[in-house]
N, C-alpha and C positions, 0 to 999 in steps of 0.2 A: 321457388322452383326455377324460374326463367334466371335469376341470377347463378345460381351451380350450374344452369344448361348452359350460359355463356362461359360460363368459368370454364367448362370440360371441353365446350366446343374453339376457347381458346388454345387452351391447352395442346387440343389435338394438333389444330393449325399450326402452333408452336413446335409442336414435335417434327410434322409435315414439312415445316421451312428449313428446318433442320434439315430433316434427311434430303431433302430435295436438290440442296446446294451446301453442303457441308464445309468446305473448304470456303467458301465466301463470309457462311455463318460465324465460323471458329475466327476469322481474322476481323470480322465485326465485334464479335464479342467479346474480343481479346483485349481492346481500351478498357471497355469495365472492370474485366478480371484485372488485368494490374490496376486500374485503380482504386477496386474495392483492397485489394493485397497489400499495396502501398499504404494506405491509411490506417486499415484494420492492424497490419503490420508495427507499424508506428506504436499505434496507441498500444498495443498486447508489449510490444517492449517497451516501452513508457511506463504503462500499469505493471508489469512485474518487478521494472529496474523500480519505480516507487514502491512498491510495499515488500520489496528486501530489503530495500533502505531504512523503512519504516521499521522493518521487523527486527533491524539487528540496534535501531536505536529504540527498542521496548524495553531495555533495562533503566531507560532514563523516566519511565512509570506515564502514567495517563492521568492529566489534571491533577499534577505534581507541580510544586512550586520548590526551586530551593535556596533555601538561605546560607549565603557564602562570600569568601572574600571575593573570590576574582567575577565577575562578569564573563559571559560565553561572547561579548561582542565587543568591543572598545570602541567609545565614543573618536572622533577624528580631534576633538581641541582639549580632550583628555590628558593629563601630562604620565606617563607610565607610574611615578614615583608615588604619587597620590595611590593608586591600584596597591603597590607593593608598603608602601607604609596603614594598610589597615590593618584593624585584630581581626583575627580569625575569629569563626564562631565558637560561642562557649559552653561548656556543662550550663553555666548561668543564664546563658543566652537560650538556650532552650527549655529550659524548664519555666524560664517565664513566658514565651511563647504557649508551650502547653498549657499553661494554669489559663492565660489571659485570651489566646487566639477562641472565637466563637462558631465561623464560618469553618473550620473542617472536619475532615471526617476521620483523617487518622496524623500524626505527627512522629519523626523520629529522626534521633540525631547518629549518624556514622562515620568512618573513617576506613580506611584501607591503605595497605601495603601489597604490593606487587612482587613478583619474583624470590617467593619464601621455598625455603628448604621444609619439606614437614618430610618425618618419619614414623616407619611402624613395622618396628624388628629390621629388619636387613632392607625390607625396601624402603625408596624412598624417590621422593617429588620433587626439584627443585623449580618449576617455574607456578606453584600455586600462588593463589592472589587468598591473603587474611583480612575479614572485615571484617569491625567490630560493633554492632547493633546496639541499639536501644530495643525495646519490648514491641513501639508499634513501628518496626518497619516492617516488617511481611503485610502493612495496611498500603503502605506507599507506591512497596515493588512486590512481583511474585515471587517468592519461595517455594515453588511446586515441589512438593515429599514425593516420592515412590516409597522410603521405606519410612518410619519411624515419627519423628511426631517435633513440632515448633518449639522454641524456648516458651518457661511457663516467664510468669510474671518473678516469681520468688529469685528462680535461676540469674534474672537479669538483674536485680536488685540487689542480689549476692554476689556478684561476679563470681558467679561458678567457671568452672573448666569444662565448659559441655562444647560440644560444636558440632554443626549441619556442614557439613563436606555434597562435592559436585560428584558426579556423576566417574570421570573422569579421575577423581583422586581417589575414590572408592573402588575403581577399576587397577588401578596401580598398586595402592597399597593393601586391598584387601583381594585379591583376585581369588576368586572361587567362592569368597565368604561372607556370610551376611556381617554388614562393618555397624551395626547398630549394636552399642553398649562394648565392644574393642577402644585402645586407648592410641593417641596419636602425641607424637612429640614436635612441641616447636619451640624453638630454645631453649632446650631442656625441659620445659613445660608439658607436663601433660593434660589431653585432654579425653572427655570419652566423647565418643561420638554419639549422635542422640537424633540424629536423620540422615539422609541422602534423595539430594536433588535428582526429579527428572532428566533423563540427556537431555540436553540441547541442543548439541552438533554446534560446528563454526556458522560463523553468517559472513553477511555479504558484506562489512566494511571490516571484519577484524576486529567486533567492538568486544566488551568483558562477555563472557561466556560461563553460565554459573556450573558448565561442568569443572571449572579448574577454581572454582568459587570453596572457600573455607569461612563459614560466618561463626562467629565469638559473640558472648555478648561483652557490650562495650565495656566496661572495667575492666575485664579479663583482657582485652585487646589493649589498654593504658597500660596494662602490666610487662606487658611485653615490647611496646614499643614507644618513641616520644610521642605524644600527641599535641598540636598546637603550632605556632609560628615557626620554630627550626622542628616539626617532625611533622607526621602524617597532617593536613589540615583538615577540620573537620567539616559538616555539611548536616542544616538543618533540610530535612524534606518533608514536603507539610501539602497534604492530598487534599484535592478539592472538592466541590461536588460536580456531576456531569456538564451542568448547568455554567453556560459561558460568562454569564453575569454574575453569578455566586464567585467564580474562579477569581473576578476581576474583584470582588467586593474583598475576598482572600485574599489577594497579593495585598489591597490597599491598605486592610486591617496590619497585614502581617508587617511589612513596609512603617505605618506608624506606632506599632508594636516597639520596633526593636530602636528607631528614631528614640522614642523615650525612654526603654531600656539605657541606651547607648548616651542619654543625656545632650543630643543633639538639639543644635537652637534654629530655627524658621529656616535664619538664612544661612546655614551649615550645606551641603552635600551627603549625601548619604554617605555613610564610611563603611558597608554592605552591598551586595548583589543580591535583589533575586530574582532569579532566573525561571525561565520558562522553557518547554523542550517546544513547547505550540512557538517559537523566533525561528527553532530551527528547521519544524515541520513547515512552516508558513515562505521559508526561504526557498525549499527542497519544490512546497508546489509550484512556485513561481517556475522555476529552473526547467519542471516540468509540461507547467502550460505553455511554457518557448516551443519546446522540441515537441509536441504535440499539434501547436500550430501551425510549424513548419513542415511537420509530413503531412499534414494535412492537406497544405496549401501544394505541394509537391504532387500528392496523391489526386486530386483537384484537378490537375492539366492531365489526368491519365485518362477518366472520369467524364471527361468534356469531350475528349476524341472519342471515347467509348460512347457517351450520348449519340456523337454524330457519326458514328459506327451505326447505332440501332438506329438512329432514324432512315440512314440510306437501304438499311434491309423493309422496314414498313416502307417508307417508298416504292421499293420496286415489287415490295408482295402486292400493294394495291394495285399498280401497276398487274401485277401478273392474274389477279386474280379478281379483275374489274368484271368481266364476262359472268362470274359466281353471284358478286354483289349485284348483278343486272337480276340477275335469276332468282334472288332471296329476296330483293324487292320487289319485283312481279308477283312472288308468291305471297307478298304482305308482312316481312321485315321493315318495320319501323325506321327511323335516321338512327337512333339511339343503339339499336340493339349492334348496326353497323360499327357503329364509332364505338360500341363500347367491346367489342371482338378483336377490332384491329386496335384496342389501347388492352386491353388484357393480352393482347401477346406480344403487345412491346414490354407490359411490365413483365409477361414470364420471361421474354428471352434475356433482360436484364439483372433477372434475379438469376437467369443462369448462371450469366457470367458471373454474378455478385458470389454467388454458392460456391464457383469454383476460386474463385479468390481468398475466400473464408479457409476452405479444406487446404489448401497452399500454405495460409497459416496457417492450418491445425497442425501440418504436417511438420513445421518448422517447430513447433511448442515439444515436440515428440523425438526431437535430437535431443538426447546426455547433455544437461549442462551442469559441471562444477559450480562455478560462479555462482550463480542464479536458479531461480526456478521461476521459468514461462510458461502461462499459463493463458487461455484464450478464453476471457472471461464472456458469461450469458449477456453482458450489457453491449459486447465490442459484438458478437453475433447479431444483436438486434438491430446494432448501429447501420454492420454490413448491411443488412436486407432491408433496411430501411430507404439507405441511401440510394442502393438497387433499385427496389421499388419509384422513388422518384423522379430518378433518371429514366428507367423508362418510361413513367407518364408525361414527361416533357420531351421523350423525345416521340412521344409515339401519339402525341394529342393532333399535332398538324396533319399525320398522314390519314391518320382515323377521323377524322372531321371532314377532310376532302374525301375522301371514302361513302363519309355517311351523306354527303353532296350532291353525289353522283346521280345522273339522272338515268331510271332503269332501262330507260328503251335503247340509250346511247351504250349506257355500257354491259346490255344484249349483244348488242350488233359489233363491238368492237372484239380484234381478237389480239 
């Protein structure tokens, strides 16, 4: 009970100082609000600009490994020529991966072609992208259906004519109609259709977008195009388990897999990549713990004036209001209950400020944005009021302690 009685009877005092000198308050408490806003600010565009980022590189799968000619990073004493003189990955090269890899969960080999003509009757598409699947890649990456249903097992082993079209190509070429079991031409070739992808809508780097997505299974797509060193090259992807150590035991297995496939000796070089999207993710957070430091550290000088904003208001409340504390010790107010009224309302007046920093973002998260989607996550709220919170116990502990100091007969008499 005696701690909610202080709580409320902070509270009120806090409202009190407010109303009492307004304009003093508001330019006290204006350090904290930009500095809560400046940081809170920061991190909310930090944390969105990182998981658009994130979200528009989801096509490259979660605890995906893949095996390919080129590297996503070249080493610096690398000579380019060595890169460009490897085989691409093979039919051969994956199925002994399949039979032999132990540590994963699903495996499959692809390829793709960009900017295809596909038709169907009078309309027609020319910037869709064709890929041509193995049976386990819907393990690797997503294929979200809204309508119709996955390659079976049989379908891929036969290279059938079947194909899962996006969102976007079903929108063009079938407009009004349901496009499940209609037929679609691409180089003369026909296919029926046998799904359609969820939208996706564009993202935030321009990356593959499976509403302009056309997937084949793999034969059916050698039919149609070269595949191999001068035509589409191909791409083993090979799914991990969640587990960061399992992932790492994958790559190794998969790595001395293909080393002995490829008849490489000790002291050879890999004539293969494989690659990880965790180099690119782990790149992207660096880039982002900079710029999170740096408003930080920015928001931090705003934060510091705002401390010494709030301390000079506890200062002159105990100042103004010494004559009170003479009278609530006479009447047998403890040191403690003192000091801890004048530090509960230095922390309320600094969560004020902190609260109104927060809604400053919130208001900014609430502007139209094309580009991006900002969002003012539960953890950057907590951080606010956190931060609030501590700032006013450091700045409110000195004046609350000389407060709780005070000797009652002295600061009776004084006015």
């Amino acid at each position: 009970m005696l701690v909610i009685r202080l709580i409320f009877e902070s509270f009120v005092f806090a409202v009190q100082a407010l109303k009492s000198n307004l304009l003093r308050t508001i330019l006290s408490l204006l350090g904290v609000t930009i500095g809560i806003f400046a940081i809170i600010a920061v991190l909310t565009l930090v944390d969105s600009l990182e998981k658009n980022i994130r979200d528009s590189m989801s096509f490259l799968g979660d605890k995906v490994l893949y095996v390919q000619k080129w590297p996503w990073s070249f080493g610096p004493d690398y000579p380019w020529w060595k890169y460009l003189n490897r085989p691409v990955s093979s039919t051969s090269d994956f199925r002994f991966l399949e039979k032999n890899l132990k540590e994963q969960t699903a495996i499959a080999m692809f390829a793709s072609r960009g900017n295809r003509t596909i038709r169907n009757g009078s309309n027609s598409m020319s910037n869709a992208a064709l890929m041509g699947v193995t049976y386990g890649y819907n393990g690797i990456s997503e294929v979200p259906l809204e309508q119709g249903r996955y390659f079976s097992q049989q379908e891929i082993d036969a290279s059938k004519k079947v194909m899962i079209i996006g969102y976007t190509v079903a929108d063009n070429l079938f407009p009004m109609l349901n496009p499940v079991g209609r037929k679609i031409s691409v180089k003369g070739h026909k296919f029926t259709v046998i799904g359609v992808m969820k939208k996706q809508g564009e993202n935030f780097l321009g990356a593959p977008s499976n509403d302009y997505n056309c997937i084949v299974p793999y034969g059916a797509f050698t039919q149609l195009f070269v595949v191999g060193r001068y035509g589409a090259e191909p791409v083993i992807g090979i799914k991990g388990y969640a587990n960061d150590k399992d992932l790492m035991r994958l790559e190794g297995e998969a790595r001395g897999l293909m080393r002995a496939k490829r008849g490489l000796k000790p002291a050879q070089d890999d004539n293969f990549a494989v690659n990880r999207p965790e180099m690119i993710a782990g790149a992207i957070s660096s880039i982002f713990s900079v710029l999170s430091l740096a408003g930080s550290i920015i928001g931090g000088f705003s934060i510091l004036v705002g401390g010494f904003g709030i301390a000079n208001i506890m200062f002159v409340s105990v100042k103004e209001r010494t004559n009170i504390i003479g009278i609530q010790k006479s009447l047998g107010a403890k040191n403690y209950f003192i000091l801890f009224q004048f530090l509960f309302e230095a922390i309320c007046l600094s969560v004020i400020g902190g609260l109104a920093g927060l809604f400053i973002v919130y208001l900014l998260t609430l502007i139209p944005q094309d580009m991006m989607e900002v969002s003012l996550s539960a953890g950057n709220i907590i951080l606010g009021l956190s931060i609030s919170s501590i700032i006013g116990i450091i700045a409110g502990i000195v004046p609350a302690y000389l407060a709780s100091r005070l000797d009652p007969v002295e600061a009776i008499r004084s006015k």
